[in-house]
N, C-alpha and C positions, 0 to 999 in steps of 0.2 A: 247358341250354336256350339257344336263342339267344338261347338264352336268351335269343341274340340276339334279343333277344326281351325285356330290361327288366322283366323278369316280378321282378326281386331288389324294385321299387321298392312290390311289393302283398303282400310278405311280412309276417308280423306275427313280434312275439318270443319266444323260449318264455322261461319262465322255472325251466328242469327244474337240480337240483342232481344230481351225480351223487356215487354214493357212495363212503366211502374217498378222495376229491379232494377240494381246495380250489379254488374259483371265486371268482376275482376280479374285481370289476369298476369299470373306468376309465373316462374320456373318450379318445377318440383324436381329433387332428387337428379337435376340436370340430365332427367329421362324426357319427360314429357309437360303437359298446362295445367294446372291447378284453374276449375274454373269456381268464384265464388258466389256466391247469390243469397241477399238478403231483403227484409224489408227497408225501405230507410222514412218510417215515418221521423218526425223533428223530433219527438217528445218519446220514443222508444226507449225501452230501457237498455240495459246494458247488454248487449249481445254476445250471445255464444257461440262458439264456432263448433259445426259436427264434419269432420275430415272424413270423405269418402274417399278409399281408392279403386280405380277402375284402369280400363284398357283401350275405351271405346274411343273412335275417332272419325267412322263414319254419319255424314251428315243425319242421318235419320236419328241414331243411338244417341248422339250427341244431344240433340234435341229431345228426346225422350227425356232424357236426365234430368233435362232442366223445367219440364212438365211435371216428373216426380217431386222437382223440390219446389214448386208451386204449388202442386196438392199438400205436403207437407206442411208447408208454409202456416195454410191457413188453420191449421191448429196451434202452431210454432212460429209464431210472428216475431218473434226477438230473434230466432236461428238463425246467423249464417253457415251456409248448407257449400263445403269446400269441395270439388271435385279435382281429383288431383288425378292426373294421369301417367300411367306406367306403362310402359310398351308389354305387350303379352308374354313375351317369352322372359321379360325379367321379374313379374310382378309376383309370382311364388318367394322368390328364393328375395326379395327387396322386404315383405313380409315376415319372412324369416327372421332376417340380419335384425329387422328394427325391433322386433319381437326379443332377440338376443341383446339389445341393451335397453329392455323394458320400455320400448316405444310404439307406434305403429298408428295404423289407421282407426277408425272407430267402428267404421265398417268397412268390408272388403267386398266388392262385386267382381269373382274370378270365376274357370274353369274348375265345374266341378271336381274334374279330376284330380285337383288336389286337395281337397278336403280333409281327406286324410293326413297326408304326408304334412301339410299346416294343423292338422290338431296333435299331432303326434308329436311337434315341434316346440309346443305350447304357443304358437301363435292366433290360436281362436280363442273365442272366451266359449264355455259352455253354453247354450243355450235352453238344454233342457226345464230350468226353472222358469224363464218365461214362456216356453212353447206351451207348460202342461197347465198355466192360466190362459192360452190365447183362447177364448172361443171361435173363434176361425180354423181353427186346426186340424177339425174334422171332415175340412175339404180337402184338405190336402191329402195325395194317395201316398200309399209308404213309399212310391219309386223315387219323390222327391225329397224326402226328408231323409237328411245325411247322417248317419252316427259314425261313433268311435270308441273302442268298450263300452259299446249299451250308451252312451251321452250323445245330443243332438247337438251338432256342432256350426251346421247347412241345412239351407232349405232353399228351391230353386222356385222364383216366383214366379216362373214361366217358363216353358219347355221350347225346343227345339229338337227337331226328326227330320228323319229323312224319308223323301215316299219315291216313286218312279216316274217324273217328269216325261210327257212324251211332245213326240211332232204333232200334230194333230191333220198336216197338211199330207206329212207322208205316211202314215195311219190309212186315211181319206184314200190316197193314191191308189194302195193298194186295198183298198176293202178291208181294213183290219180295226178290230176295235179293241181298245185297253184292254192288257192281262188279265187275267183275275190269278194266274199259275204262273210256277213259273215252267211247265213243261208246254203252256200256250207261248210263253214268250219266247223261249226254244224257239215255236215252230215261225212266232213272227219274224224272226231275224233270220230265219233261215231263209224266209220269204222273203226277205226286202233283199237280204245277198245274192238269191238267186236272182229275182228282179233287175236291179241295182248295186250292181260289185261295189260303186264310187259311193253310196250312201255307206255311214258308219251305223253300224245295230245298237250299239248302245255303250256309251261311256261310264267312267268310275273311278273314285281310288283306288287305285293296286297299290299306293306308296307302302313299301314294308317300316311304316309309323303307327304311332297311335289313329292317325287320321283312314289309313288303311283298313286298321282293323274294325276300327268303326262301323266303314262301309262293307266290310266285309260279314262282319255279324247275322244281319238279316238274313243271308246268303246260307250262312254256316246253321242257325236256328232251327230255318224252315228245316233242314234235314235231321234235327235232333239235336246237335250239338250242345254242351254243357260245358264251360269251364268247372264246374264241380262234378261232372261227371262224363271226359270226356272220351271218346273212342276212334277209333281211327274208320269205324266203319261212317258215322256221321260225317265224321270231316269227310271221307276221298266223297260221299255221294255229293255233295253240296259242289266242292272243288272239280268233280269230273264234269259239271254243267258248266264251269268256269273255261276250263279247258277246252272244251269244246265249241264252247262261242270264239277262243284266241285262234283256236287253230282252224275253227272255217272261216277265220276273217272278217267277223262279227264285233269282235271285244280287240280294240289296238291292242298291239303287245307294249307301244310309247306309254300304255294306262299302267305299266307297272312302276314308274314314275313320279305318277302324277300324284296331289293332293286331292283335295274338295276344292279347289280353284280352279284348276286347269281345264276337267269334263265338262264343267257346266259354260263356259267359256268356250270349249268347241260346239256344243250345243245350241247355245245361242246362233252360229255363222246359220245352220240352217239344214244341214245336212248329215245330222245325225239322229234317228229313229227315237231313242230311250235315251234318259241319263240318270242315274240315280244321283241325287243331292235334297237339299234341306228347303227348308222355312225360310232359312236370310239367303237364300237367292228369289223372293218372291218382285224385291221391286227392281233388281237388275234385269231379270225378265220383261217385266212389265214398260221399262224403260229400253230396250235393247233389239228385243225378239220383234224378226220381222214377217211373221210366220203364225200361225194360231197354234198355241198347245194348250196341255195341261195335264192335270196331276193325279194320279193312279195310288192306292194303295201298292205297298211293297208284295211282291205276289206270294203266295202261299206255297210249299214243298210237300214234303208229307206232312209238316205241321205247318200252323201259323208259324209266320218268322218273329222272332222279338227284337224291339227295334228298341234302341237306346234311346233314352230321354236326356238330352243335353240339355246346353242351353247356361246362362253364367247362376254360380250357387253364391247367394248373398249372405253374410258370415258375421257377425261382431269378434270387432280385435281384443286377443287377448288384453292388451294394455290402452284400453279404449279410456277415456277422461272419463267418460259419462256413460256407462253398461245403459242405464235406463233409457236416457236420450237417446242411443242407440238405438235398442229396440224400439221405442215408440218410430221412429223413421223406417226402420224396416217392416212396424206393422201398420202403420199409413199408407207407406206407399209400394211394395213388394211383395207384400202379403195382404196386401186390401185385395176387396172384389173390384175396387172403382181402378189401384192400382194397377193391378192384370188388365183391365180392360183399354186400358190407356196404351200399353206394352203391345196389345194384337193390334189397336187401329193408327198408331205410330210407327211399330217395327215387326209387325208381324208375329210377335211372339206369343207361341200358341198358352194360354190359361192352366195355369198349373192347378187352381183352384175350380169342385166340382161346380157350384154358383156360379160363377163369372163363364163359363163354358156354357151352362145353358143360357146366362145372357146375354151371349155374345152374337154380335151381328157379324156371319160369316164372308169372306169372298167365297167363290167355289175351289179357289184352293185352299185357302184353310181349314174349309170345313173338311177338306178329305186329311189335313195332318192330325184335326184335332179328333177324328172318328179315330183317326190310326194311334194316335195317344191312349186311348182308353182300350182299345183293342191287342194293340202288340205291345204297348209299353214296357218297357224294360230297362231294370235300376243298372246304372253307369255310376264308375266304371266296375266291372266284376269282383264279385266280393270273396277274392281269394288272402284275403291276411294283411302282410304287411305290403306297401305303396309298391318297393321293388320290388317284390314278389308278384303282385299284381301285374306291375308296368314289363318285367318281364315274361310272363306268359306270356298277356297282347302277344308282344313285340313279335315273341317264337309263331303263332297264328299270320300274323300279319307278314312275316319272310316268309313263308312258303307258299299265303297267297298272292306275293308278288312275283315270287318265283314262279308259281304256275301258268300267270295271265303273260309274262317274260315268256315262255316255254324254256326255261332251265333247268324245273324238275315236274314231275309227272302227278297228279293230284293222289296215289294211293302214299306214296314215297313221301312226298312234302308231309303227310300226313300224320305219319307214322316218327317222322323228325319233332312236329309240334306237337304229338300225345306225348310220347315221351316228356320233353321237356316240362309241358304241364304235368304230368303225373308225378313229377321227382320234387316239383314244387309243393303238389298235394302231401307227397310222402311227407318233406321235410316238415310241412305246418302240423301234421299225424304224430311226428315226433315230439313236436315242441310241446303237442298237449297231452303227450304222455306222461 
C-alpha cells in the first residue's frame, strides 16, 4: 500500500504463537519488536541470524511475515529469521544513519518511495547481479523493478492500487450501475445529489501529500497528464471534474484534508455512494460494512487512467552480513510464485509476478485490482531525477489538488501554479545534462 499511504502507523499487533517455532521478543532501536523465529531441533547446527526490517503491525501483515519465514525455513533450517520493527515514518532515515556507520538490516521491507533516496544514500546493496541470474525475473513487469543509474536496487513482490469502491445498496436504489467513465460517474453523482442531498457522492484524498497525489493521479492521467510532459490544458480538464463534484456537493470540501484513512472510514458508515482506496482496505470492508458493495475499475477520461503500483519494495542492506543469505530469502519468499500467492490469500496483496496471477484464486475484488494492475499499471513514484526533485513536483500537483476540492483556487489557476513548478524542475534536470 502506498501504502504510500502510512496506513503501517493504524495497524494493531497480533499476538499469534506459531507452532513447532520459537518466538522471541526484544526491543529494537527503542522504536518498535524485533520478532525472532527459528527452528529449534536438539542436534541443529549453529544458527544464523537474517535481520529483517519492517513497519508492519497489523494483525494480518504481521502474521504474513511469519508464514514467509516458514516457507523459508524449509530450505533454511538453521536460520533464525529476526523481524525487527520500525515505525513507518522513521524507518528510511533509521536505514540511513545505520548505513552511515556501516551497519544496517539484511533486508529492508519499506515504501517504495524511497528506493531511491536509500540507494543514493548507499544504504542498499545493488542487486542487479543477482536479479540477472534469477530465472524468475521474467515475470516480473518493469513497473516493479526499481533502479538507480541503470542498477536494480528494489523489487516489489506484490502490488497494491487503488480501484473505485461502491455502495452497491445505493447504486441498487437508484438504478445505477458501476462507472465504466468517468463522465458516467459525473452524471451518477449528480443523480444521487439530486435524489438524496444527505447521501455523500463519492470520497478521496485531497491531503496536499504524497498520499494525495497518489489518489489524485488516476484523475490527472485519464485526462493526459505527464510528469514528463506536462500541460496545463491536461491538468484544468481532469481538475475542472474535481471542481465540479465540490462545488455541487458531491465531493466534501473536509476531503481536502483527509488521507487514505479517513474516506474509506466514512465510507464504511454507509452513506456514501463511491470511494476511491486500495487493496488493504479489503478486509476492514469485509469486517465492518454493513451494506453490500464492491469494486469498480478506476473510470477512464479521454485516456485510460494510470494507476500507481504501490505496495512495500523489498531491498538488501547495503551493509547486510550475508548478501547471499539475503537474497536466497528474498527469492523464497518475495519473489517466489508460492511466495506471492501466500501475500493475496493472507493480506490481499495483489501478485507482482505474471505466474502466480494466473494462479491465483481470486475474491471478486481482487480480481478487479489484479485486471487493473495489468491494464493501468503505472511505475511509482515518477521518474523525474533526483528523490527531492521528485517529492517536490508530487507535492506542487498534490496543493492545488487540494486547493481545488478546498475551493480556494479554481482548477485552470491551480494549474497553471503546478506546470509551472514542474517544468522549472524539468528545466533544471535539462541543464544538469547539458
Amino acid at each position: 500500500m502506498r501504502d504510500r499511504n502510512n496506513l503501517a502507523s493504524r495497524r494493531g499487533m497480533s499476538g499469534r504463537f506459531w507452532p513447532s517455532r520459537r518466538i522471541v521478543v526484544a526491543t529494537a532501536f527503542a522504536l518498535g519488536t524485533a520478532w525472532t523465529t527459528c527452528n529449534s531441533g536438539a542436534h541443529a547446527a549453529q544458527p544464523t541470524t537474517l535481520t529483517v526490517w519492517e513497519y508492519f503491525s497489523q494483525p494480518s501483515a504481521v502474521k504474513t511475515l511469519h508464514v514467509l519465514a516458514h516457507l523459508f525455513d524449509k530450505s533454511h533450517p538453521h536460520v533464525h529469521v529476526k523481524f525487527v520493527f520500525v515505525p513507518y515514518d522513521h524507518l528510511p532515515a533509521k536505514v540511513i544513519a545505520a548505513a552511515g556507520a556501516k551497519s544496517g538490516p539484511d533486508v529492508v521491507v519499506y515504501n517504495g518511495t524511497s528506493v531511491v533516496s536509500l540507494a543514493e544514500a548507499g544504504a542498499l546493496a545493488n542487486l542487479t547481479p543477482y536479479w540477472e541470474q534469477f530465472k524468475g525475473r521474467k515475470e516480473f513487469p518493469k513497473t516493479v523493478v526499481h533502479k538507480y543509474h541503470h542498477k536494480i536496487y528494489g523489487v516489489q513482490g506484490y502490488i497494491n492500487l487503488l480501484g473505485l469502491w461502491y455502495n452497491k445498496d445505493i447504486l441498487n436504489k437508484y438504478h445505477l450501475s458501476p462507472p465504466k467513465t468517468i463522465g458516467q460517474l459525473s452524471s451518477d453523482l449528480q443523480t444521487i445529489h439530486n435524489k438524496d442531498p444527505k447521501v455523500t457522492g463519492i470520497v478521496l484524498s485531497g491531503k496536499p501529500n504524497d498520499q494525495g497525489e497518489w489518489q489524485a493521479f488516476p484523475w490527472l492521467s485519464a485526462y493526459g497528464w505527464s510528469y514528463k510532459h506536462p500541460s496545463v490544458q491536461s491538468c484544468a480538464a481532469a481538475l475542472k471534474v474535481i471542481q465540479k463534484w465540490a462545488d455541487g456537493g458531491s465531493l466534501p470540501a473536509e476531503a481536502s484534508n483527509w488521507g487514505q484513512l479517513q474516506p474509506f472510514n466514512r465510507f464504511l458508515v454507509g452513506n456514501v455512494a463511491f470511494a476511491e482506496n486500495g487493496n488493504w482496505e479489503i478486509a476492514s470492508a469485509a469486517s465492518s460494512a454493513k451494506f453490500k458493495y464492491g469494486l469498480a475499475p478506476m473510470p477512464t477520461g479521454r485516456h485510460a487512467p494510470g494507476i500507481y503500483l504501490g505496495g512495500e519494495t523489498e531491498s538488501i542492506g547495503a551493509f547486510a552480513k550475508n548478501r547471499k543469505l539475503a537474497w536466497d530469502f528474498l527469492k523464497s519468499t518475495y519473489y517466489s510464485k508460492k511466495g506471492e500467492l501466500i501475500y493475496l490469500r493472507k493480506d490481499n496483496g495483489i501478485p507482482a509476478r505474471k505466474d502466480a496471477r494466473k494462479a491465483a484464486h481470486y475474491s471478486p475484488i481482487t480480481k478487479v485490482f489484479a485486471a487493473e494492475a495489468k491494464r493501468f499499471g503505472h511505475v511509482y513514484p515518477p521518474e523525474l531525477g533526483a528523490p527531492s526533485e521528485t517529492l517536490s513536483a508530487e507535492l506542487a500537483v498534490a496543493q492545488e489538488w487540494s486547493s481545488v476540492i478546498a475551493g480556494q483556487s479554481s482548477a485552470k489557476a491551480g494549474c497553471r501554479e503546478a506546470v509551472a513548478h514542474v517544468k522549472k524542475i524539468l528545466h533544471h534536470q535539462s541543464g544538469l545534462l547539458q
